[in-house]
mmCIF file of the N, C-alpha and C atoms, coordinates in Angstrom:
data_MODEL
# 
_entry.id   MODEL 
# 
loop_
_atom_site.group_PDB 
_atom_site.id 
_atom_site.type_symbol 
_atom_site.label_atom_id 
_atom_site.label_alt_id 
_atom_site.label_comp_id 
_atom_site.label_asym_id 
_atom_site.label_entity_id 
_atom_site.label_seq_id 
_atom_site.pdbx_PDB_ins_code 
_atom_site.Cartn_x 
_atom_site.Cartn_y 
_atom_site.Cartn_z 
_atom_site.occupancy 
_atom_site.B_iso_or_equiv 
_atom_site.pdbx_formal_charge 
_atom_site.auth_seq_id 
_atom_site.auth_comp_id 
_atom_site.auth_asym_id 
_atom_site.auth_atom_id 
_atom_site.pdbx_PDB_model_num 
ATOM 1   N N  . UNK A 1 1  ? 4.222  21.036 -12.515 1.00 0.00 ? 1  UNK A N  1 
ATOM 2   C CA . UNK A 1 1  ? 5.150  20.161 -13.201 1.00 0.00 ? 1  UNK A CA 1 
ATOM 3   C C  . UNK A 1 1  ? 6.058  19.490 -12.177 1.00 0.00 ? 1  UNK A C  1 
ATOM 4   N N  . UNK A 1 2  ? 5.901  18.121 -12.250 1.00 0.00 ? 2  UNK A N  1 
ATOM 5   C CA . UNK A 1 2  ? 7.024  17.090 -11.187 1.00 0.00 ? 2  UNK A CA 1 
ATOM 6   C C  . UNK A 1 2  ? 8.271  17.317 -11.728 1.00 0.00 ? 2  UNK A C  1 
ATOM 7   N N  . UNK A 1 3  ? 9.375  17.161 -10.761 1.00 0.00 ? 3  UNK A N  1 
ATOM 8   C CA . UNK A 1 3  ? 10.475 17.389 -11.356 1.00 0.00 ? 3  UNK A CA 1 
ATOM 9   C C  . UNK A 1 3  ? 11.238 16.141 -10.015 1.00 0.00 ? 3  UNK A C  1 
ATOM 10  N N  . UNK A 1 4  ? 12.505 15.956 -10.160 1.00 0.00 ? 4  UNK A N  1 
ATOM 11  C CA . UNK A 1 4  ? 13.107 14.664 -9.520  1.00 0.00 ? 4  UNK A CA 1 
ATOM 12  C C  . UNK A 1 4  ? 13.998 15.715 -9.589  1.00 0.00 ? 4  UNK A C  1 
ATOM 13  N N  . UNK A 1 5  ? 14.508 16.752 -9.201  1.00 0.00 ? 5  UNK A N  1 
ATOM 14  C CA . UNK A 1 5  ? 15.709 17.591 -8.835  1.00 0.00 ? 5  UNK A CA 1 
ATOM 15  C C  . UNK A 1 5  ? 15.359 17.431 -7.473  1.00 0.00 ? 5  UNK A C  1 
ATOM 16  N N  . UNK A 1 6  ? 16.898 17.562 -6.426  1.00 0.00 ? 6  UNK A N  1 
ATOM 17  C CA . UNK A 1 6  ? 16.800 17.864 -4.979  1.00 0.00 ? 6  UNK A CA 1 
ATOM 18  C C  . UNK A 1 6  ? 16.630 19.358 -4.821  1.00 0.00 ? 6  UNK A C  1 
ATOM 19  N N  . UNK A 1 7  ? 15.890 19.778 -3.706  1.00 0.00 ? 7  UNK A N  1 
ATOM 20  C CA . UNK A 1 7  ? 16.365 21.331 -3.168  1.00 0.00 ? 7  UNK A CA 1 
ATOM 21  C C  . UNK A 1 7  ? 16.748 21.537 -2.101  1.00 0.00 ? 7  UNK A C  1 
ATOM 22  N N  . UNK A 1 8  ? 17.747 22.266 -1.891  1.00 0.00 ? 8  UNK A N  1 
ATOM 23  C CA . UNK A 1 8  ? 18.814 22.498 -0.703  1.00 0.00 ? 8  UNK A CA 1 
ATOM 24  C C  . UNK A 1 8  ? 19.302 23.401 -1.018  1.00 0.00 ? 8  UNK A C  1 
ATOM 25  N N  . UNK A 1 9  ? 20.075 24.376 0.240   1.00 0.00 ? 9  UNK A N  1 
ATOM 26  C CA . UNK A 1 9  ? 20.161 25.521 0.211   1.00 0.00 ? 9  UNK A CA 1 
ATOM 27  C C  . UNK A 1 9  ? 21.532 25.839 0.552   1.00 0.00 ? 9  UNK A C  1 
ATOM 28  N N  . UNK A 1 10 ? 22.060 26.965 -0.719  1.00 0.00 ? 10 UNK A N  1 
ATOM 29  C CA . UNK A 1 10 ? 23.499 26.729 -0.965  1.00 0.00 ? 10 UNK A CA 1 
ATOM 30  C C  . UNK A 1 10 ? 23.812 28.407 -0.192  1.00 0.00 ? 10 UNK A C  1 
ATOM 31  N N  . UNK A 1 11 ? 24.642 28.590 0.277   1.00 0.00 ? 11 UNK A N  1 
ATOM 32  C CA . UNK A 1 11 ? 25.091 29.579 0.772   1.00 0.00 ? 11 UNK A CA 1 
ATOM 33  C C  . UNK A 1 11 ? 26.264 30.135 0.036   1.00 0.00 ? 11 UNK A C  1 
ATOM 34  N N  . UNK A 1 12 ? 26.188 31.305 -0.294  1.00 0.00 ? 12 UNK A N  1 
ATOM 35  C CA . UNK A 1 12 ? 27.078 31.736 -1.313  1.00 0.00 ? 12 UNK A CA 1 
ATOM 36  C C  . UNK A 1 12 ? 28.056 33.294 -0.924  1.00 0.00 ? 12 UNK A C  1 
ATOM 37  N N  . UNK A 1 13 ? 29.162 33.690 -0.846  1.00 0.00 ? 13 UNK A N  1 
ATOM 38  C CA . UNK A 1 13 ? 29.681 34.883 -0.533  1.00 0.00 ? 13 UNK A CA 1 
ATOM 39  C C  . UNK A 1 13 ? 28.899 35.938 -1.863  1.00 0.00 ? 13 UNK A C  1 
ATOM 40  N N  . UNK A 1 14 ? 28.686 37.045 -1.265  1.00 0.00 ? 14 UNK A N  1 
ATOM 41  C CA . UNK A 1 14 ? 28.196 38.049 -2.386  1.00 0.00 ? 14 UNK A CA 1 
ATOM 42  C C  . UNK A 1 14 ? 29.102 38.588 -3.392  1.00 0.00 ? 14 UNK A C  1 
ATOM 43  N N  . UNK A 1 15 ? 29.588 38.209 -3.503  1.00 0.00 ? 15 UNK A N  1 
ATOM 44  C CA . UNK A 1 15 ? 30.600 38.329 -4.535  1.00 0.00 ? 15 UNK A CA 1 
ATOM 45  C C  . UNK A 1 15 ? 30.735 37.265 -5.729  1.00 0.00 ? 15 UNK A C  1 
ATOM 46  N N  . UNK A 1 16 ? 30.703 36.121 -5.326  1.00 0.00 ? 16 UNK A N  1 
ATOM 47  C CA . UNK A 1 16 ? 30.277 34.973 -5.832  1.00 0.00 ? 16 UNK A CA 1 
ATOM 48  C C  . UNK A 1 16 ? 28.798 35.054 -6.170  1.00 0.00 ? 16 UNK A C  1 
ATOM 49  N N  . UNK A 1 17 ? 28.127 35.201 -5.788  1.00 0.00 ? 17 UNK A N  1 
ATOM 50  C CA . UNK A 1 17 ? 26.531 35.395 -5.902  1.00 0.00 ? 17 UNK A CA 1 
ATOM 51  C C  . UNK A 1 17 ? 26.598 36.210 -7.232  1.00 0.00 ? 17 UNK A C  1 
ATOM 52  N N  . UNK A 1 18 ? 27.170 37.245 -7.031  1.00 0.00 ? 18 UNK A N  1 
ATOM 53  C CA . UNK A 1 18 ? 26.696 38.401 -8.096  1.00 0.00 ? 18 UNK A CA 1 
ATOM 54  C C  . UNK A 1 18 ? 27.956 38.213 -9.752  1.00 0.00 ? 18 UNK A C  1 
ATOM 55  N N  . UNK A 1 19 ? 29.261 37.397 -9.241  1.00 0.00 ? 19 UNK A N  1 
ATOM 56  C CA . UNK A 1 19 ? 29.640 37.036 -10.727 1.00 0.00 ? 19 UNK A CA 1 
ATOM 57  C C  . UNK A 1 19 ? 28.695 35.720 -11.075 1.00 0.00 ? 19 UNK A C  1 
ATOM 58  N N  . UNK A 1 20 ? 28.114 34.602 -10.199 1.00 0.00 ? 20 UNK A N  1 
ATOM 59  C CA . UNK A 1 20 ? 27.400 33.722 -10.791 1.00 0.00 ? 20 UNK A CA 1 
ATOM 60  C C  . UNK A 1 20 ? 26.325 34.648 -11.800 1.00 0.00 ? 20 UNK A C  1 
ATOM 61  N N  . UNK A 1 21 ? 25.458 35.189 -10.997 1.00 0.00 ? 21 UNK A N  1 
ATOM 62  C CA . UNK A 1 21 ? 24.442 35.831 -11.887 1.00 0.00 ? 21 UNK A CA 1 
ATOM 63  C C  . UNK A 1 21 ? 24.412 37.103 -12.949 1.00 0.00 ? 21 UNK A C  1 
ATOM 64  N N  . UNK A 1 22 ? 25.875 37.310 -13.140 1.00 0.00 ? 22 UNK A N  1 
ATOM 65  C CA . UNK A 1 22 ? 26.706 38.182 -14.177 1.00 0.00 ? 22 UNK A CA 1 
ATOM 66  C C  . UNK A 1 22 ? 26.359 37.008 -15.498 1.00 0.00 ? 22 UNK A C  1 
ATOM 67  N N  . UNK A 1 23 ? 27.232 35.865 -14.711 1.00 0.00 ? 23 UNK A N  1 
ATOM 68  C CA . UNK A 1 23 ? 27.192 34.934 -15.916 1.00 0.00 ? 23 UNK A CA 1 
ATOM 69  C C  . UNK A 1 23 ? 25.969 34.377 -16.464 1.00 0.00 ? 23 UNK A C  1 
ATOM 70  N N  . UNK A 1 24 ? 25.101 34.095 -15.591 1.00 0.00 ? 24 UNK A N  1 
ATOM 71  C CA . UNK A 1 24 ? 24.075 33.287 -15.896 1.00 0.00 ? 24 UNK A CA 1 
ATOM 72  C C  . UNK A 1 24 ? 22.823 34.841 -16.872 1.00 0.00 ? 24 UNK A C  1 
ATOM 73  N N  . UNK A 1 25 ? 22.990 35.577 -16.557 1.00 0.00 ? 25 UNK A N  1 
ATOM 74  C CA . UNK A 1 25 ? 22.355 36.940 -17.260 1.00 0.00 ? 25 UNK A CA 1 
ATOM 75  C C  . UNK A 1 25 ? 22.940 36.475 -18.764 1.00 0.00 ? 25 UNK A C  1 
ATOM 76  N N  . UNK A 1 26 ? 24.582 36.244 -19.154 1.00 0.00 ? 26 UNK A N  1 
ATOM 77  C CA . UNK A 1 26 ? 24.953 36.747 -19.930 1.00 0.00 ? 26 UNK A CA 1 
ATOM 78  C C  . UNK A 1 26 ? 24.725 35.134 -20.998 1.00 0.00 ? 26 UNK A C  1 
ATOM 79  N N  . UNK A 1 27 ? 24.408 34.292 -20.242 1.00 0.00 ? 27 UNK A N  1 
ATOM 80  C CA . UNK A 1 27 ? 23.946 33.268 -20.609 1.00 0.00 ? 27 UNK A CA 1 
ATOM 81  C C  . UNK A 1 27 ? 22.843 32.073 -20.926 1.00 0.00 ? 27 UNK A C  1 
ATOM 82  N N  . UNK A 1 28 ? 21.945 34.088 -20.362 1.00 0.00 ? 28 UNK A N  1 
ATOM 83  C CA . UNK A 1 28 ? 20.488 33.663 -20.622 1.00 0.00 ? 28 UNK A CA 1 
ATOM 84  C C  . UNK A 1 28 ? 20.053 32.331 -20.001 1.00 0.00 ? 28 UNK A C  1 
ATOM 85  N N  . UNK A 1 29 ? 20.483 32.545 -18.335 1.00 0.00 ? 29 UNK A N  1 
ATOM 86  C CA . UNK A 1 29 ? 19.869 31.416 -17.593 1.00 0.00 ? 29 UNK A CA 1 
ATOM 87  C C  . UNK A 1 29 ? 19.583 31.800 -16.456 1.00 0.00 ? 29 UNK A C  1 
ATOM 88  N N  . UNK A 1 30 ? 18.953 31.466 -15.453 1.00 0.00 ? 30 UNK A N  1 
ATOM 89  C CA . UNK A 1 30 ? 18.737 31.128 -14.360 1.00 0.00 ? 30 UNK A CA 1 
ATOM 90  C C  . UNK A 1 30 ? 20.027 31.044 -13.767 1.00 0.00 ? 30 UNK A C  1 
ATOM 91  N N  . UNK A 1 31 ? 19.778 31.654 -12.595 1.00 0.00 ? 31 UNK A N  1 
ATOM 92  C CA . UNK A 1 31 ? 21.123 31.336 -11.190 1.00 0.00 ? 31 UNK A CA 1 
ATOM 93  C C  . UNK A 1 31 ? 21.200 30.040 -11.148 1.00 0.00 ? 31 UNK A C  1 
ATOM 94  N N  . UNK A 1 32 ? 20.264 29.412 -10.758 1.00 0.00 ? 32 UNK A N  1 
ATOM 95  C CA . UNK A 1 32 ? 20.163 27.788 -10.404 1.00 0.00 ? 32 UNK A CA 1 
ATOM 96  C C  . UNK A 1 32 ? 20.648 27.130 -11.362 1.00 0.00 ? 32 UNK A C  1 
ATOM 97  N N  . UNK A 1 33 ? 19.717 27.187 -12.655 1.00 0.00 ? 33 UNK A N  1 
ATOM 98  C CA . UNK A 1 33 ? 20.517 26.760 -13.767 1.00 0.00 ? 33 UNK A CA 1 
ATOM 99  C C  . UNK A 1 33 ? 21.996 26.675 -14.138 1.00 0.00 ? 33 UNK A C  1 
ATOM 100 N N  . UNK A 1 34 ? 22.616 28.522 -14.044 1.00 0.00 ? 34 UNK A N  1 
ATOM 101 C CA . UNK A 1 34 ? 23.916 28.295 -14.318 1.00 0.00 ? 34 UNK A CA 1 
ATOM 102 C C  . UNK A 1 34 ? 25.159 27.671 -13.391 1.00 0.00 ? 34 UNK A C  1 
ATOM 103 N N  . UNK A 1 35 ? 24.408 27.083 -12.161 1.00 0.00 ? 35 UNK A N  1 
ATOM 104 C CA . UNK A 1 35 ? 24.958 26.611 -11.032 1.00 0.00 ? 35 UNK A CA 1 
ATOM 105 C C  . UNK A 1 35 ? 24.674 25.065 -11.481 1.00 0.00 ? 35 UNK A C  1 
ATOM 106 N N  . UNK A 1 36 ? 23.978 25.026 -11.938 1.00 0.00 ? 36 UNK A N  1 
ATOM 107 C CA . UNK A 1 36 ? 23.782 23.559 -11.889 1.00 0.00 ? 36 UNK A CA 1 
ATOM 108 C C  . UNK A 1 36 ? 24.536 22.877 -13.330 1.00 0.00 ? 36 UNK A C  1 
ATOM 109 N N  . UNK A 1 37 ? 24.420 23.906 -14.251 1.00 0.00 ? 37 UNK A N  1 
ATOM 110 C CA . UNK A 1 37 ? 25.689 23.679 -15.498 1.00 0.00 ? 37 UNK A CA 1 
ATOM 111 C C  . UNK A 1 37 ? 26.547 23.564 -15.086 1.00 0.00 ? 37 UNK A C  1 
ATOM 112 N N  . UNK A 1 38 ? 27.013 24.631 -14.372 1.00 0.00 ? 38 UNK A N  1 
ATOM 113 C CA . UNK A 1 38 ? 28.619 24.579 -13.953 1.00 0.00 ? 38 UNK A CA 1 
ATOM 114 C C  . UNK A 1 38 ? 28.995 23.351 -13.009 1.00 0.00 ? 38 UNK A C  1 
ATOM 115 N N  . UNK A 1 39 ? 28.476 22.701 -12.484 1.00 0.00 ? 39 UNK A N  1 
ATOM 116 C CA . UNK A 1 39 ? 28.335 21.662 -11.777 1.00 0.00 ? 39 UNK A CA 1 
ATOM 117 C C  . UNK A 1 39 ? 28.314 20.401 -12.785 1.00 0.00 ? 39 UNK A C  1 
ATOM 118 N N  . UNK A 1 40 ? 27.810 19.930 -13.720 1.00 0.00 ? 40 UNK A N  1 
ATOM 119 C CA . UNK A 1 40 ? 27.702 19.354 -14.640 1.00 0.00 ? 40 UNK A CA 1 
ATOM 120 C C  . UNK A 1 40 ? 28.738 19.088 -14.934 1.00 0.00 ? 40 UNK A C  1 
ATOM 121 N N  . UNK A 1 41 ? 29.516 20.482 -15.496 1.00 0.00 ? 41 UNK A N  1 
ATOM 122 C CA . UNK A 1 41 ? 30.952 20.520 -16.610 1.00 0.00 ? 41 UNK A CA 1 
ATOM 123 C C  . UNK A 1 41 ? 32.005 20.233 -15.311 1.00 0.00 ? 41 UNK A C  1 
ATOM 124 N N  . UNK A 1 42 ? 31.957 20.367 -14.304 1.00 0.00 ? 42 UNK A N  1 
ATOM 125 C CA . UNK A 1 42 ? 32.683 20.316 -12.970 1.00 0.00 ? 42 UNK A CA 1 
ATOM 126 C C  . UNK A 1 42 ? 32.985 18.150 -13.017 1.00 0.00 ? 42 UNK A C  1 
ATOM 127 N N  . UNK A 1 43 ? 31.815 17.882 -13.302 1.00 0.00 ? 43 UNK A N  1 
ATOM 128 C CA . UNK A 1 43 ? 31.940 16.586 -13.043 1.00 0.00 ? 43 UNK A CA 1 
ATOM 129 C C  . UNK A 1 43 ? 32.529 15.771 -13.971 1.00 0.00 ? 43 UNK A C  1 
ATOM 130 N N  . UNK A 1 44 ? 31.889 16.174 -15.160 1.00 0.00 ? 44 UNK A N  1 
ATOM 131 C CA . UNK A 1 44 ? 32.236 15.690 -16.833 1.00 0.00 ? 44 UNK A CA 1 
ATOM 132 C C  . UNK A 1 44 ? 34.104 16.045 -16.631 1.00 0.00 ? 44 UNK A C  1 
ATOM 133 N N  . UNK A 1 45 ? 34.421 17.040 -16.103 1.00 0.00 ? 45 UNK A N  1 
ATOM 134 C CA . UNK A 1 45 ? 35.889 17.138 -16.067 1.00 0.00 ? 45 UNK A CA 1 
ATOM 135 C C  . UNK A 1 45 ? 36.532 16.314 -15.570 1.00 0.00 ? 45 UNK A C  1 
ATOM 136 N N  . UNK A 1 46 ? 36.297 15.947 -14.088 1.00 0.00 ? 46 UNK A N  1 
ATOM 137 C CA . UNK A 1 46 ? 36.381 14.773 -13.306 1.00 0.00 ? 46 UNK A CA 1 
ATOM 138 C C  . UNK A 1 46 ? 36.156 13.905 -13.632 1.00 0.00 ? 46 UNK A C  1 
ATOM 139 N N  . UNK A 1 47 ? 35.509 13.257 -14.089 1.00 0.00 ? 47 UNK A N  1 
ATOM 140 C CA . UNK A 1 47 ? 35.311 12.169 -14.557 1.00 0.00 ? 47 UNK A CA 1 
ATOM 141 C C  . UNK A 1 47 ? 36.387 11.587 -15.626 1.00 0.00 ? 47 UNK A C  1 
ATOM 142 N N  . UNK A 1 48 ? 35.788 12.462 -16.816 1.00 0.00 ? 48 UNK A N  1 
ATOM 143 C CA . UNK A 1 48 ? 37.430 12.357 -17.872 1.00 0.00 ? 48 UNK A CA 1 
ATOM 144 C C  . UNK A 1 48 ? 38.724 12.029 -17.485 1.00 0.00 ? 48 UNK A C  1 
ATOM 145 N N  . UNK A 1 49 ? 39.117 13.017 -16.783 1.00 0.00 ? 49 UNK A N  1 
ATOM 146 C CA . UNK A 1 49 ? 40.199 12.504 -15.698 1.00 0.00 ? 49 UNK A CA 1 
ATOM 147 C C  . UNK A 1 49 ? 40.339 11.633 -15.090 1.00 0.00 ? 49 UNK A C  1 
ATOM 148 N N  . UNK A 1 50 ? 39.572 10.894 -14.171 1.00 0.00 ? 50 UNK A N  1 
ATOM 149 C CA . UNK A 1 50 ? 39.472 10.181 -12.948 1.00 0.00 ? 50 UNK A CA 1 
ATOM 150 C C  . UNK A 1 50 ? 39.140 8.907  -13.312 1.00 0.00 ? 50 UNK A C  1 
ATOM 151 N N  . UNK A 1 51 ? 38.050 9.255  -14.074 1.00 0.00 ? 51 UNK A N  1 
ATOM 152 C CA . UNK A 1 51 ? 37.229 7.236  -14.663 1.00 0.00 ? 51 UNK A CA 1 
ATOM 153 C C  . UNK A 1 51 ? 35.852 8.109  -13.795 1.00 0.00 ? 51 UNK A C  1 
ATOM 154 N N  . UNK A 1 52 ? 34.792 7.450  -14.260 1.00 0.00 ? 52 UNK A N  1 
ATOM 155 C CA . UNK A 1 52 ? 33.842 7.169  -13.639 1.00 0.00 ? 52 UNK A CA 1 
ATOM 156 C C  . UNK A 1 52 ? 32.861 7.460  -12.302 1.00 0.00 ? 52 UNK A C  1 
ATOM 157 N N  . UNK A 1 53 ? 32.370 8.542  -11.810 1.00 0.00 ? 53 UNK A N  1 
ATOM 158 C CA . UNK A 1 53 ? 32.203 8.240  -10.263 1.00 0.00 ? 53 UNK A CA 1 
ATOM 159 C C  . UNK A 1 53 ? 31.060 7.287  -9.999  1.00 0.00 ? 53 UNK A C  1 
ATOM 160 N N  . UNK A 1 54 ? 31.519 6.468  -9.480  1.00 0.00 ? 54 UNK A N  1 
ATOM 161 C CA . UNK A 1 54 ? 30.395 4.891  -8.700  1.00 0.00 ? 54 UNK A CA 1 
ATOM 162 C C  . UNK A 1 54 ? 29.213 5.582  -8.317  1.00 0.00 ? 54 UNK A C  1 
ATOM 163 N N  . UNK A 1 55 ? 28.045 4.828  -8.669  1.00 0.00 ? 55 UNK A N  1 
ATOM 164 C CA . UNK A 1 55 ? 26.715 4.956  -8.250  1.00 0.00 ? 55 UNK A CA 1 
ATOM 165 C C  . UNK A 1 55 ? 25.762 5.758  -9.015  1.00 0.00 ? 55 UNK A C  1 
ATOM 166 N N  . UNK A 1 56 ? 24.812 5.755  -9.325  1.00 0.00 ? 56 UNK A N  1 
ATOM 167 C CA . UNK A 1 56 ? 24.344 6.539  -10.263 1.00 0.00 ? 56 UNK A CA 1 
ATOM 168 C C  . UNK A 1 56 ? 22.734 7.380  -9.729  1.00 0.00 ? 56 UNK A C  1 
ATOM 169 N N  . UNK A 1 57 ? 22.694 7.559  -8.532  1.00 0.00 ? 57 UNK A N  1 
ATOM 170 C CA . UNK A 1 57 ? 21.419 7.215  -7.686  1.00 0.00 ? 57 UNK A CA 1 
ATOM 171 C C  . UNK A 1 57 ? 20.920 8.776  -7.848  1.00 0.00 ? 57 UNK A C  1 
# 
């Protein structure tokens, strides 16, 4: 299956590592996934706030 996601490699403290995947267990997702939600709602916040971020690429 093609997918148009980037992959790159995130470095994470273990501590952070292991509440991400607390959450993402408890949210019936994927690490990546719940990283990539939280990233989502990270922006949607910003945005609301801010206006818009330029470029859509």
């Amino acid at each position: 299956m093609a997918t148009n996601k980037r992959v790159f490699t995130l470095r994470l403290e273990d501590t952070n590592f292991q509440k991400i995947k607390y959450i993402a267990d408890k949210n019936k997702r994927s690490i990546a996934m719940q990283i990539e939600y939280l990233i989502e709602q990270h922006i949607h916040d910003y945005e609301k706030k801010n206006g818009p971020i330029p470029g859509d690429n």
